[in-house]
C-alpha angles and dihedrals in degrees: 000000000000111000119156125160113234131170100348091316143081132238120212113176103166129047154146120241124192107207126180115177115207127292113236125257122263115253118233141244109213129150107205106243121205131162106252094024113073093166099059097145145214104338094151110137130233116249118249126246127269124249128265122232103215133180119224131191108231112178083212087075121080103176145001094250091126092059086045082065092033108028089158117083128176134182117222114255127251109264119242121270113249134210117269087072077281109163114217122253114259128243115264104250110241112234116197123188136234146190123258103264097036116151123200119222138176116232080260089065096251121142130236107173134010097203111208124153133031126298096010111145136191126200100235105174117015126210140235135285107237118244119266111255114223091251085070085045103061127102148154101286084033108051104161106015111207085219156044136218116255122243110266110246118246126251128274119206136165117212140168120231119213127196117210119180117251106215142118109222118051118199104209125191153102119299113279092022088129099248090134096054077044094058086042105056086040091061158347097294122107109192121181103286125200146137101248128093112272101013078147099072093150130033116273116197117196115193107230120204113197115162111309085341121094111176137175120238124194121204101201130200112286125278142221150162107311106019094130088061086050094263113152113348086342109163097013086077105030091058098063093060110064100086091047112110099188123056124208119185102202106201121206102227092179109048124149094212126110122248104009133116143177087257101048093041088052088056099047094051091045080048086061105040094052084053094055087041095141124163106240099102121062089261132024108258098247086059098052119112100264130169127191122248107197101208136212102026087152086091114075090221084054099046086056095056093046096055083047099050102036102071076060090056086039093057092058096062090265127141117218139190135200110228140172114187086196103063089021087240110167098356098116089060098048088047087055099049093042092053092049085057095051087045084050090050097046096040084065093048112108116242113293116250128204108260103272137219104252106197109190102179131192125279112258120215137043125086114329090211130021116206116205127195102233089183129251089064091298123135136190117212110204117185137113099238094055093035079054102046091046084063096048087048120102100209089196092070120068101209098055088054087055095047084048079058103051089045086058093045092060106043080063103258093133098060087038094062090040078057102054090055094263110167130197112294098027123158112244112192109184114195133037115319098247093047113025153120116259122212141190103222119210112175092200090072117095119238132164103026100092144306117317096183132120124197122358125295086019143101122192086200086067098046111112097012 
């Protein structure tokens, strides 16, 4: 995690956020009740649905620094169904803003969203199905159900948030190269200027004007031998990157230390870059247009180095250009040829196209339910539709638990366990081993033709049992 403290605020670019959207509303079990009509029926309501917790890109946010602090973020819960056929209230949705660039991973490192562009939102966290009323229940063999199906309970997902700059123009060096006094005198930016390694420690974007072309520049954290392995500020720079169309290598001409050059400087940074290489972006980034800015030759030492370096760059197709933040020499130049490279790159873009909805549901087909011998005449039972029901089903009613029952039945796990080899008495676990239900299974008791219960709330399969 980058977090560096610069001009009064913090910058956090990497973090983990805990999300859990709302659990649904229980349903109700209500009977109306009139004078004159004793026999008013089911009017029990259906739960609401949980709230979402949703990410949503707002230019107005620079970093993640406020999920750094919270990283913790629930959605309110559906409100219970009530009697008079009344549908609870559902949850309100959580929306969290990000910067502009952020990109949505499991702890696995897959990714889920790549947010660009204002306004795009991803559904993070989802929230509960309310529970069914009685009255949804009811049917012709049911007439009035004792019961009513809980709320589901919302997801609960970890995931890492990454920020990656959005700009056109990267400034790539060493530290101290003077790639933040470049972006200053360039435009309107003033980032945090001094003459120590890694006064850079954030992105800092600077927005450049040159002729019809306005284009954004980034001048990222500092880099050195062995960034793309997370020394230095590793990582922290190379991330930022990625969505840059446009590579400028700023090369300290004047630097004090000892055994380094323009030239060697340019190849291990190429070297670096080559290693990160990863395909988010449209282009790895050893592929992407780049030119050379030979910096501070404002300093006659300096001068010197760049008219004898620049014939090497030159040979390797590479244009280069002599600059000095500090008296503005050349600048207008480099501004107009970088800004030729960003119109080339977005000329060859395809048309843009509004953010769209993507649905990925979910693959039809295949068991609805798997049974395992787990040894000693106990079975699992895996599958999203029992896993499911388990959660709807109030275990302190009996009738619920037998409708539980019939809705297995039907969806074959009966046969299914006769199958396997399951005999009277065997132990059914539903669920996952670690978290699951666990049944005594006798085959000799009806299920799925029909209710067995008495009165409400009740199950004469169950009695005795």
């Amino acid at each position: 995690m980058a977090a560096a403290p610069q001009q009064g605020a913090q910058f956090v670019d990497r973090v983990v956020l805990h999300v859990v959207a709302g659990h649904g509303g229980h349903g109700c079990a209500s009977i109306h009740r009139e004078k004159f009509k004793p026999l008013g029926g089911p009017d029990g309501g259906n739960g609401g649905r949980g709230g979402n917790v949703i990410l949503r890109v707002d230019s107005g946010t620079a970093s993640l620094l406020e999920y750094h602090r919270r990283p913790y973020r629930k959605a309110p819960n559906g409100r219970p169904g009530q009697g008079g056929h009344r549908t609870g209230a559902n949850g309100d949705d959580v929306e969290l803003s990000v910067p502009d660039g952020t990109v949505v991973k499991d702890r696995d490192g897959n990714v889920l969203a790549d947010l660009v562009g204002e306004g795009t939102r991803f559904v993070v966290a989802r929230g509960g199905h309310g529970g069914l009323g009685n009255a949804a229940l009811a049917s012709a063999k049911r007439k009035a159900p004792g019961f009513a199906l809980l709320g589901e309970p919302g997801e609960e997902r970890e995931v890492v948030l990454e920020l990656k700059s959005v700009a056109d123009v990267a400034l790539v060096g060493f530290p101290s190269a003077g790639k933040s006094s470049l972006i200053a005198a360039m435009s309107a930016a003033r980032p945090k200027i001094a003459d120590y390694p890694f006064t850079t420690l954030v992105p800092n974007l600077g927005v450049v004007e040159a002729g019809d072309t306005t284009f954004t520049v980034a001048d990222v954290p500092g880099l050195i031998e062995g960034a793309s392995e997370g020394r230095g500020l590793g990582h922290a720079f190379l991330r930022h990157i990625e969505r840059c169309s446009t590579l400028a290598h700023v090369l300290d001409c004047a630097t004090p230390e000892p055994g380094r050059d323009p030239v060697s400087d340019f190849e291990v940074i190429e070297r670096e870059l080559a290693a990160y290489d990863r395909e988010l972006g449209d282009t790895p980034l050893a592929d992407r247009p780049r030119l050379v800015v030979l910096n501070k030759v404002d300093v006659p030492d300096a001068r010197d180095l760049a008219e004898l370096v620049r014939p090497e760059f030159e040979k390797r197709g590479l244009k280069v250009f002599e600059v000095s933040a500090a008296s503005r020499e050349g600048l207008r130049e480099l501004t107009f040829a970088l800004a030729e490279m960003v119109k080339a790159y977005r000329a060859a873009l395809p048309p843009a196209e509004p953010t769209r909805l993507v649905i990925r549901p979910r693959p039809v087909g295949g068991a609805d339910f798997e049974i395992k011998d787990m040894g000693g005449n106990t079975y699992l039972i895996t599958g999203e539709k029992p896993v499911r029901w388990l959660r709807q089903t109030d275990f302190t009613n009996d009738e619920a638990v037998g409708y539980l029952a019939d809705r297995l039945a039907r969806l074959g796990v009966e046969e299914a366990l006769a199958e396997a080899g399951a005999a009277a008495g065997a132990t059914v676990l539903i669920g996952t081993p670690e978290d699951s239900v666990v049944f005594d299974w006798e085959p000799d008791v009806p299920a799925g033709g029909g209710p067995g219960h008495g009165p409400r709330g009740t199950d004469s399969r169950l009695d005795g049992r």
